[in-house]
C-alpha positions as CSV (number, residue, x, y, z in Angstrom):
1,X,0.0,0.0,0.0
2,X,1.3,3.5,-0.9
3,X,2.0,5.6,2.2
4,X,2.3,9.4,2.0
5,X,4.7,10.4,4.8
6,X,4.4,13.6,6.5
7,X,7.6,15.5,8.0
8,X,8.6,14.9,11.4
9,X,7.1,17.8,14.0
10,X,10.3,19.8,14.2
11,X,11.6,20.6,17.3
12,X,12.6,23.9,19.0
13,X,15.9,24.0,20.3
14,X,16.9,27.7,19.6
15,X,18.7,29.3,22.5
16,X,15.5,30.7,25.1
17,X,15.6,31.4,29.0
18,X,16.3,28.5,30.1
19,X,19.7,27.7,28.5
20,X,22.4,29.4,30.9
21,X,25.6,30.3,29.9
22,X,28.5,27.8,29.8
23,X,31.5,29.1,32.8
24,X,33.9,29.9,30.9
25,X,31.5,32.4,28.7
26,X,30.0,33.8,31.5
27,X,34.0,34.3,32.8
28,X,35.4,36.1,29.3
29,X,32.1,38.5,29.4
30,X,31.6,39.6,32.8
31,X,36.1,39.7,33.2
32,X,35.8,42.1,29.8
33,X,32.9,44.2,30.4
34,X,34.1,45.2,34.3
35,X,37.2,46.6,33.0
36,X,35.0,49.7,31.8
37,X,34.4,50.3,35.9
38,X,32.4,49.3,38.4
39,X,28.6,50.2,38.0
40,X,27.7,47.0,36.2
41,X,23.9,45.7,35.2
42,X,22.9,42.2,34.3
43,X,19.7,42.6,32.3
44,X,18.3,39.1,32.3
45,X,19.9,37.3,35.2
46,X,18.9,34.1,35.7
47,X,20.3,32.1,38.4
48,X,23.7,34.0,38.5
49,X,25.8,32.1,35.6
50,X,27.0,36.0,34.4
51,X,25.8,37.8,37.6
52,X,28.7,35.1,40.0
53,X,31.9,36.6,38.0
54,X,30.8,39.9,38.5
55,X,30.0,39.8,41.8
56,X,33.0,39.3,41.9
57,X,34.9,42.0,40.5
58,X,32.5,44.7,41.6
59,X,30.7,45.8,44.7
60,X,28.5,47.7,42.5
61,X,26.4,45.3,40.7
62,X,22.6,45.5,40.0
63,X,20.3,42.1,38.4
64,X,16.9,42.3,36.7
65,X,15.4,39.1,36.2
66,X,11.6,38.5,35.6
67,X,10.7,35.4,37.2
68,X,10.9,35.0,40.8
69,X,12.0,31.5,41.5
70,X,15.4,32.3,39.3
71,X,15.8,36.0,40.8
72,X,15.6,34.3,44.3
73,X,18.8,31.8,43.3
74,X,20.9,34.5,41.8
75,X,20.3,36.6,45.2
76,X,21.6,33.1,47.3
77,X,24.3,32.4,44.9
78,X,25.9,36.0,44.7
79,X,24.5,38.4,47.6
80,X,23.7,40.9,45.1
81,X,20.9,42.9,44.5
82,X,18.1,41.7,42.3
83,X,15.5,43.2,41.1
84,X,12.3,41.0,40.3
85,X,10.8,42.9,37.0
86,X,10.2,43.3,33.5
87,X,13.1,44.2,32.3
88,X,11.6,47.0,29.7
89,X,9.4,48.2,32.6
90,X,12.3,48.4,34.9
91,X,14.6,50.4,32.5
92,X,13.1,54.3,32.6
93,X,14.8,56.8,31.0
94,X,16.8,58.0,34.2
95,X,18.8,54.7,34.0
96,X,19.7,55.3,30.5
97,X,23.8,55.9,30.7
98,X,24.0,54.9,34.0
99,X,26.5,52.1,33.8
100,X,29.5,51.3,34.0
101,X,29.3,48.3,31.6
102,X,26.3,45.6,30.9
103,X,26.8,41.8,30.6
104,X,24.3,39.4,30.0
105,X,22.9,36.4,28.2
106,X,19.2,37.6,27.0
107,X,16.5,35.3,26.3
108,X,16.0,33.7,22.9
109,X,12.0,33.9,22.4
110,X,9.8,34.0,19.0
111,X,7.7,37.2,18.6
112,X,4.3,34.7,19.0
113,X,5.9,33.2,22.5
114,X,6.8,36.4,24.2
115,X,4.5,37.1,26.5
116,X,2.5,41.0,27.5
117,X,2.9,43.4,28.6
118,X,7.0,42.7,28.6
119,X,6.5,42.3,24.4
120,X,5.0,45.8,23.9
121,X,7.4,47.7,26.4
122,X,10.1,45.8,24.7
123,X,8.8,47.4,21.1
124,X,8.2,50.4,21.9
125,X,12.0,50.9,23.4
126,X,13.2,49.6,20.0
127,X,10.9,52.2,18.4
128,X,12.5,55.3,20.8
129,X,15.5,55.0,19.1
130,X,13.9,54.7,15.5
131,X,13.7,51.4,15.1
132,X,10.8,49.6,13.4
133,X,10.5,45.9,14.5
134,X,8.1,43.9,13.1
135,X,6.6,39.8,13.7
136,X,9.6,38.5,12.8
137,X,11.9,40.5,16.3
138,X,12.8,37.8,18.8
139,X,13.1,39.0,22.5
140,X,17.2,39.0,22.5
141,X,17.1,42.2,19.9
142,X,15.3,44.7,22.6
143,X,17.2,43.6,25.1
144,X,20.7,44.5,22.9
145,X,19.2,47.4,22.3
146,X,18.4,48.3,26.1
147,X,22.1,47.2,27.0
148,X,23.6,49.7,25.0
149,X,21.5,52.8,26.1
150,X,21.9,52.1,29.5
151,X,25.6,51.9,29.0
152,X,27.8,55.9,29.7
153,X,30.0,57.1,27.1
154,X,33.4,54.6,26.7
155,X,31.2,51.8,28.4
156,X,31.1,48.4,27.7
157,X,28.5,45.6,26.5
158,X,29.2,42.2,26.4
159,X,26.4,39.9,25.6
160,X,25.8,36.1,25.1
161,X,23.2,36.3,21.5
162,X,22.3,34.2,18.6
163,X,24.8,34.4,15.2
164,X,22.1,35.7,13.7
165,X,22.8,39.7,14.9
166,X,25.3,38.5,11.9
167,X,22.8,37.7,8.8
168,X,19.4,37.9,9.4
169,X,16.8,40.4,8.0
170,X,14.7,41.2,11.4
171,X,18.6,42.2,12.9
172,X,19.0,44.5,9.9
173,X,17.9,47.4,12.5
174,X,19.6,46.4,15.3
175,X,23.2,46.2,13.1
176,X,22.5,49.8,12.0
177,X,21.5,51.0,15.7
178,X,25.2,49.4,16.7
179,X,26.8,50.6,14.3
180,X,25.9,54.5,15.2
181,X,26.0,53.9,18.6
182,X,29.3,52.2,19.5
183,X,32.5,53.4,19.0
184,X,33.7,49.8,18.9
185,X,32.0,46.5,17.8
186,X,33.8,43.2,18.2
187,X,32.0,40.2,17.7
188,X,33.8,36.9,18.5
189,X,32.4,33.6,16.5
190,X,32.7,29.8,17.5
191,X,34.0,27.2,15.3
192,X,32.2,24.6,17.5
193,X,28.8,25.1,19.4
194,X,29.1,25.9,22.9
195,X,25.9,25.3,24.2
196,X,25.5,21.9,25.3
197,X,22.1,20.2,23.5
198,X,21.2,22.5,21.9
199,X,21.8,23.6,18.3
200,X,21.5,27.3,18.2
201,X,25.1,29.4,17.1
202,X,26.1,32.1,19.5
203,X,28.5,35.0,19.6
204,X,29.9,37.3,21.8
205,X,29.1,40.6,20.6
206,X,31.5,43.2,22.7
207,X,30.7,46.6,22.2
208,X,32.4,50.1,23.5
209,X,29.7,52.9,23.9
210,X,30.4,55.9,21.8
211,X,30.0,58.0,18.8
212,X,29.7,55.6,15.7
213,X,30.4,54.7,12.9
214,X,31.7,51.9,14.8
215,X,34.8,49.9,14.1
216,X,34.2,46.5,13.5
217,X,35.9,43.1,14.1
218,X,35.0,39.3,13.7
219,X,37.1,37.5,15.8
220,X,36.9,33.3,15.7
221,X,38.0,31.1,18.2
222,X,37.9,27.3,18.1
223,X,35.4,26.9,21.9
224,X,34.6,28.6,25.1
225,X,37.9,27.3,26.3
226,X,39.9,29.2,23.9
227,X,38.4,32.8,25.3
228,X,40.9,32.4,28.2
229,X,43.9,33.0,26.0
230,X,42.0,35.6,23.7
231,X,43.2,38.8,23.3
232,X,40.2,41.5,21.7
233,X,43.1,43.4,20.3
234,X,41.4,46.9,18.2
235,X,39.1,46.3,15.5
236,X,40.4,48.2,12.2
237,X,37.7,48.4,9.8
238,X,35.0,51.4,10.2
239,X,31.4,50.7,9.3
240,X,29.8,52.8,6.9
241,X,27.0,55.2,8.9
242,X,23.7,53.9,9.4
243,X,25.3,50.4,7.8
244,X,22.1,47.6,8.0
245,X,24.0,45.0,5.7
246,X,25.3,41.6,7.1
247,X,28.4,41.5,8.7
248,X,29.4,38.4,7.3
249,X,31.9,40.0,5.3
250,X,33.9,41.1,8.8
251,X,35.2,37.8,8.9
252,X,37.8,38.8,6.2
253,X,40.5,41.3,6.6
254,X,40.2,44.5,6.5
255,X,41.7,44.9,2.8
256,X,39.3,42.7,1.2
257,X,36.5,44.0,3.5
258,X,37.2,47.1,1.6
259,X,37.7,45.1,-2.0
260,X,34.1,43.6,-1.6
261,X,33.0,46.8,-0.6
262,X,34.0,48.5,-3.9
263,X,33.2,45.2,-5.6
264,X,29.5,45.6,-4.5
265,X,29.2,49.4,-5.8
266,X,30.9,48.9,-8.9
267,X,28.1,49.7,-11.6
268,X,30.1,47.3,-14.4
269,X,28.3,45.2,-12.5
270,X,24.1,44.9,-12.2
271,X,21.9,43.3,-9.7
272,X,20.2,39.9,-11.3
273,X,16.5,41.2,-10.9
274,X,17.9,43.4,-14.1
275,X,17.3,40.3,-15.6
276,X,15.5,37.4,-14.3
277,X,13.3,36.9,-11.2
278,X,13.9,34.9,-8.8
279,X,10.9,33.0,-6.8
280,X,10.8,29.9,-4.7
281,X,9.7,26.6,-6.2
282,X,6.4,24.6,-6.2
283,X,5.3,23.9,-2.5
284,X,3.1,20.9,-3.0
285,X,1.8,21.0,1.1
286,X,3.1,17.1,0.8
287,X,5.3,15.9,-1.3
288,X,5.3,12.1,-0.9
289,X,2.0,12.2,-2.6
290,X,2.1,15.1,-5.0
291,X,5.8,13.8,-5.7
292,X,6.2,10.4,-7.7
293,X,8.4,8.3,-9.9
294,X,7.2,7.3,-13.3
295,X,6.1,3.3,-12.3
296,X,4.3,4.9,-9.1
297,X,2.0,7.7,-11.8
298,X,1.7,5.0,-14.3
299,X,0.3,2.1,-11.4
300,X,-2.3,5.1,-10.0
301,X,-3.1,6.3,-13.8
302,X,-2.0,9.8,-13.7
303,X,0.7,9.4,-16.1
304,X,-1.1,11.8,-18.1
305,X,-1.5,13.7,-15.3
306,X,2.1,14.5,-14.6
307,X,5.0,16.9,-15.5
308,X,8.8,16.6,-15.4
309,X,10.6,17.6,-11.6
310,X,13.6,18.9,-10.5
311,X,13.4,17.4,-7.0
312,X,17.0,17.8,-5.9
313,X,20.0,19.9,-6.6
314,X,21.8,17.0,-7.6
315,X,20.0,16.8,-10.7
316,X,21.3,19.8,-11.9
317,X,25.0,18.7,-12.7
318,X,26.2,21.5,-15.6
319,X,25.1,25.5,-16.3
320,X,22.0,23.9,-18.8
321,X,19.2,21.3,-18.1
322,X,18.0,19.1,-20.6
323,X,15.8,16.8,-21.8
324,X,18.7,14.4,-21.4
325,X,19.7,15.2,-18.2
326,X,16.1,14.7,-17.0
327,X,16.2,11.2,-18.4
328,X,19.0,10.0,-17.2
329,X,18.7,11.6,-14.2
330,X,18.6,9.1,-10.7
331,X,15.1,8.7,-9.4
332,X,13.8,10.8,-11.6
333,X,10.4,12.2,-10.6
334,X,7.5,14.1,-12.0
335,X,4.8,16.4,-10.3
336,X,1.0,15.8,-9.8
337,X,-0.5,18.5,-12.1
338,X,-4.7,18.6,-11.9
339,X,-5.7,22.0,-12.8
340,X,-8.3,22.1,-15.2
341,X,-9.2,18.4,-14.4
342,X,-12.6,17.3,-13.6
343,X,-11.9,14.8,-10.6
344,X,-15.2,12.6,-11.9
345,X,-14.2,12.4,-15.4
346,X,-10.6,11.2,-14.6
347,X,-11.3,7.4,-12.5
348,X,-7.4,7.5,-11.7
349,X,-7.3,10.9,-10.2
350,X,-10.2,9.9,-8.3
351,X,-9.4,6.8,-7.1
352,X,-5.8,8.4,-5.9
353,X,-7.4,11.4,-4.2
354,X,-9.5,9.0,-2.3
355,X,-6.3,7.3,-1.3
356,X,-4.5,10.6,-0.2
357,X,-7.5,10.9,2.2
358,X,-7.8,7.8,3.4
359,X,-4.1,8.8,4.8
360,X,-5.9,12.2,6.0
361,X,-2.8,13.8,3.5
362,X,-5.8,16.7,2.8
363,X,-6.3,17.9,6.6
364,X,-2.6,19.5,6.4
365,X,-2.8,23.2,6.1
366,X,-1.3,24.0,2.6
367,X,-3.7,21.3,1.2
368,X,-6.9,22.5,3.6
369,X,-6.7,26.1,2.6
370,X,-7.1,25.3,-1.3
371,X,-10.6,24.9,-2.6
372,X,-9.4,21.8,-4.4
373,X,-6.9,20.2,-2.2
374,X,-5.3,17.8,-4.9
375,X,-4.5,20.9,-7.2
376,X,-1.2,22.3,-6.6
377,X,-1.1,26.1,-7.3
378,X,1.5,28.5,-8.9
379,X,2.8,25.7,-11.1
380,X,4.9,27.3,-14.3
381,X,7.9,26.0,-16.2
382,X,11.0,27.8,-15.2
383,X,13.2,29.3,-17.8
384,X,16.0,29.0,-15.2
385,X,17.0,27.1,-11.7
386,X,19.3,28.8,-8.9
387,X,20.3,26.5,-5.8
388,X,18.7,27.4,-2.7
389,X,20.9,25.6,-0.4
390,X,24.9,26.4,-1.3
391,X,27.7,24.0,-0.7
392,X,30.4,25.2,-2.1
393,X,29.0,28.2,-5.1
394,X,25.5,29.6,-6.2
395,X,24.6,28.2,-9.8
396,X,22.5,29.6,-12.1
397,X,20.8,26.6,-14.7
398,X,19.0,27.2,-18.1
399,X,16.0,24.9,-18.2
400,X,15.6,23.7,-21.7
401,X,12.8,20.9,-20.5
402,X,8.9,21.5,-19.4
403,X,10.2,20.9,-15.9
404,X,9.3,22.4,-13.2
405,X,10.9,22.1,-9.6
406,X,10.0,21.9,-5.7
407,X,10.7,24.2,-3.2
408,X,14.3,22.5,-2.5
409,X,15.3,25.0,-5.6
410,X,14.5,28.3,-7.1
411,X,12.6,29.0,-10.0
412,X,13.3,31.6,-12.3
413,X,11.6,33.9,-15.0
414,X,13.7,35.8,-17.7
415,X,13.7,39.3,-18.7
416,X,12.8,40.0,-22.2
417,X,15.7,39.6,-24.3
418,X,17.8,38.0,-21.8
419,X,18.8,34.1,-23.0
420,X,18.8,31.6,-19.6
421,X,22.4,30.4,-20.7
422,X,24.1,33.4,-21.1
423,X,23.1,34.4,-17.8
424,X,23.8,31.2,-16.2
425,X,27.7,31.3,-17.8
426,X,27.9,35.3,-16.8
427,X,26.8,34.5,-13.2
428,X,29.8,31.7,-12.9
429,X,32.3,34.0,-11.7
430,X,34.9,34.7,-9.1
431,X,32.6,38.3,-7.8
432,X,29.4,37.2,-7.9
433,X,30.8,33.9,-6.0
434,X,32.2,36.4,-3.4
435,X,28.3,38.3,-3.2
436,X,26.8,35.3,-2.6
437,X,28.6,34.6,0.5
438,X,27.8,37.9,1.8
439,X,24.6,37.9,0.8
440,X,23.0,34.9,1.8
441,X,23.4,33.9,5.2
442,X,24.7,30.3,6.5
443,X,23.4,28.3,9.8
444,X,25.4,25.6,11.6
445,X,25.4,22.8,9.4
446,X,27.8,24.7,6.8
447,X,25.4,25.5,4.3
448,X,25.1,28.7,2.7
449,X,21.4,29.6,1.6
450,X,20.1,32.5,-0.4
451,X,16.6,33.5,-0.1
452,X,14.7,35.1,-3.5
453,X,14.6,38.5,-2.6
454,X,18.9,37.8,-2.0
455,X,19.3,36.0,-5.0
456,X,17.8,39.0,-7.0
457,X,20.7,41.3,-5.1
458,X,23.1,39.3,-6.2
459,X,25.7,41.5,-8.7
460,X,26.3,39.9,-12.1
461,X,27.2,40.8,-15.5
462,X,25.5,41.6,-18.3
463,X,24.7,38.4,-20.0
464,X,25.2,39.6,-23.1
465,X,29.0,39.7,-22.9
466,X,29.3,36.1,-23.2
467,X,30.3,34.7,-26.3
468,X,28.2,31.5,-27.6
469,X,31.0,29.1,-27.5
470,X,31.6,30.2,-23.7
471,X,28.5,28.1,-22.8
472,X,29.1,25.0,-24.0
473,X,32.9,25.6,-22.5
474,X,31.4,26.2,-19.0
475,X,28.5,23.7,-19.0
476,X,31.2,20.9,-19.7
477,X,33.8,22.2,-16.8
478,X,30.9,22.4,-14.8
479,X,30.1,18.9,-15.3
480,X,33.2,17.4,-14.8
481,X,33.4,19.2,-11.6
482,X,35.7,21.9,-12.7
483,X,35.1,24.5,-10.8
484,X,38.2,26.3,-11.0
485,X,38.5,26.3,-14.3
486,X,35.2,26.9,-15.4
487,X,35.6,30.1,-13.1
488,X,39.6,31.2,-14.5
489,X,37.4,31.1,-18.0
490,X,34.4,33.3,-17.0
491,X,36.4,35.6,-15.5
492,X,38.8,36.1,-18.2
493,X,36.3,36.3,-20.8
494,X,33.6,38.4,-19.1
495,X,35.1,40.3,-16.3
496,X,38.7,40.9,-17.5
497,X,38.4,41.1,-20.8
498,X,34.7,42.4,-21.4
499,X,34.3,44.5,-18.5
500,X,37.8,46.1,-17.8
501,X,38.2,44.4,-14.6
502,X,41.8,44.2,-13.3
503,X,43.5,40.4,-12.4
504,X,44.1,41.4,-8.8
505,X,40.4,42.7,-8.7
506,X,39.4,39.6,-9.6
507,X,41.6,37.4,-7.7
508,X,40.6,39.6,-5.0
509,X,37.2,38.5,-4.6
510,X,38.2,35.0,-5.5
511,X,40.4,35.3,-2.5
512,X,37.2,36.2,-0.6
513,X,34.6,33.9,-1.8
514,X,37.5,30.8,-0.8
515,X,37.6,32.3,2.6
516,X,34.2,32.8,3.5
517,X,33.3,29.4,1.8
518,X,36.3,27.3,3.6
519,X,35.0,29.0,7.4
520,X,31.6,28.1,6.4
521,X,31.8,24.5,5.2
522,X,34.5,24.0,7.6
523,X,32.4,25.0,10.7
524,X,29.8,21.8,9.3
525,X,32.5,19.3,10.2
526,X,32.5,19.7,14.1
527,X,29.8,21.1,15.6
528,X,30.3,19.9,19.1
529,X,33.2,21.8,21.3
């Protein structure tokens, strides 16, 4: 009997309140942020993990956490004063710049879990200072922000937060409020997680109070027991004013911070939505039964029913898809396509939608919400694929089949004018490589992903300056897995010799893209400290 899976209910184990910090964090960030003096605030307390250390190095120590039970264990564990409160409601104006320096490891909660009023009092400080958050803000951001405006002038902030202050769009804000508020902004990265059981990615953001644009620095350590023998040193590369971009590109040094940065401006260069749109692919609501091989559509009787599938990136092996490919490709599969099918004139389709609700597949919500639940919407055949999920470099692939693909790639529609080969040979080079890194954003397991409305950032050359025979050149290194060499001929052809671009420019952001790739995949082969 055929049985339609479902996924697996994932499970949350992003960093929240309950996850205190590991001993030797809570050492490094309370030891650094007491050098600034001696008036020191722990937002979001806990038990004491961050308030014990500095207890210990000042006399002058003040704790705010919310719930009781913890606030009571802090005050046991460290004799210092507590106080049992909202945070946001706590903080009035009068305390703003009263510090000496602020440590703290503040709650990871969604914007649907955090709970009134300390949600709307944590907003509307974010929107004192200008800032607009929106559904997607998690609790952590506020409280980064209330760190740093209770810090004085040449103060310190040392926090415990999620890597995503690095990449993600809802942060976008909060980078740009650092930014013009500290004079300083290190941020120090893990190569291993540091959390026990859990796998959300921290940093260490270390901030000086003061008049920005800040000076920023990425620092990377192996594990929490490498901070003993760090030294923060002086960050050398100044932030553009009011700068909301990801700071992934910190992680390289300062001169090819300031080569991507010119890279990225240069207008030889355009922004892919000049010529194709990006959009994500079919999401069927269930794929184990929208989603099936050719024996499995001919045994139900929807043969006739079906269209070709990209299903998995691997398919895609050169710049160009064909009908070949398709063929040949390893458990091929096609797509359950219904529109414009009357469910009693077709007995297969009926007899298989009866099947898919014997399972129940149509009480899930992407099927419930549709007034046919066995008709998959926004189905089109894409005159391109890009990869969603990045391994080593984005790809661009003409589709020259009927196929369409699932939401594990992107789908693409051309510009008038603009031929799906061409721009999947001019995007296969050494800068737009580099973009993607800094554009997208990666996660813990190594892999770099770019989102549509990133994709359609991404800078790129005009497709028309690639000569025909350049295609077939590139599709066949691609194949063979010739990465490098498919790249030293794009970028001699297109950005050297078509678009005036110097050797060093180029191996520049070669440079850059290697680096920023080799950190990311190699941070996917040991997760664990």
């Amino acid at each position: 009997m055929t049985v339609f899976d479902t996924k697996a209910v994932p499970t949350d184990d992003k960093l929240r309140g309950g996850y205190y910090t590991p001993s030797p964090i809570a050492e490094f960030v309370a030891g650094w942020v007491a050098q600034a003096g001696c008036r020191l605030l722990e937002p979001s307390c806990g038990d004491g993990n961050i308030l014990e250390p500095l207890s210990r190095l000042s006399k002058k120590v003040q704790g705010v956490e919310l719930f009781p039970d913890e606030a009571a264990a802090a005050v046991a564990r460290t004799g210092v004063k507590v106080e049992v409160d909202d945070f946001f409601s706590w903080f009035d104006q009068d305390k703003r710049e009263s510090f000496d320096g602020v440590a703290g490891n503040p709650p990871y909660i969604r914007f649907g879990n955090w709970t009134e009023p300390t949600r709307t009092n944590a907003l509307d400080l974010m929107r004192s200072v200008d800032m607009r958050p929106n559904k997607l803000t998690n609790a952590w951001v506020p409280f980064v922000v209330g760190s740093v405006l209770a810090t004085r002038k040449s103060g310190r902030i040392g926090l415990v937060i999620p890597a995503e202050l690095m990449q993600v769009g809802y942060a976008a804000g909060l980078r740009e409020f650092l930014v013009d508020n500290c004079a300083e902004v290190n941020v120090v990265t893990f190569k291993r997680l540091v959390f026990p059981g859990i796998l959300q990615e921290v940093v260490l953001l270390l901030a000086v109070r003061g008049e920005g644009p800040a000076r920023i620095q990425v620092i990377e350590v192996d594990d929490a027991a490498s901070l003993a023998t760090l030294d923060i040193g002086a960050a050398h590369v100044r932030a553009p004013l009011h700068e909301r971009e990801k700071w992934t590109k910190y992680h390289l040094d300062p001169t090819q911070v300031e080569a991507v940065r010119s890279l990225r401006s240069d207008d030889r260069l355009h922004a892919m939505d000049n010529f194709a749109s990006v959009d994500v692919g079919v999401v069927t609501g269930r794929n184990s039964f929208f989603v099936m091989s050719p024996d499995d559509a001919k045994a139900h009787r929807v043969s006739n029913l079906t269209i070709p599938l990209v299903a998995r990136s691997a398919q895609l092996s050169g710049i160009v898809y064909t009908d070949d490919d398709h063929q040949q490709a390893t458990g091929r599969k096609s797509l359950l396509d219904a529109r414009g099918v009357t469910l009693s004139r077709h007995r297969g389709l009926r007899e298989y939608v009866a099947l898919g609700e014997e399972q129940d597949v149509h009480t899930g919500y992407k099927c419930r919400i549709r007034k046919q639940w066995w008709v998959v919407p926004s189905i089109w055949e894409a005159d391109a694929f890009m990869f969603r999920q990045i391994h080593t470099h984005p790809r661009v692939i003409a589709n020259k089949t009927s196929a369409t693909c699932t939401d594990t790639v992107h789908r693409m529609r051309l510009a008038d004018g603009v031929s799906g080969p061409h721009l999947a040979t001019a995007s296969f080079n050494s800068i737009t490589f580099a973009m993607s890194e800094i554009i997208g954003r990666s996660y813990g397991g190594g892999i770099l992903e770019l989102e549509p409305s990133e994709a359609e950032e991404l800078r790129v050359p005009d497709p028309g300056l690639v000569p025909g025979d350049l295609i077939d050149k590139v599709d066949e290194l691609v194949r063979a897995k010739r990465i490098d060499d498919a790249l030293d001929a794009v970028d001699q052809v297109v950005l050297v010799d078509g678009l005036g671009f110097t050797s060093e420019e180029v191996a520049s952001a070669r440079s850059a893209w290697v680096t920023l790739r080799d950190r990311r995949n190699g941070r996917a082969k040991g997760k664990t400290a």
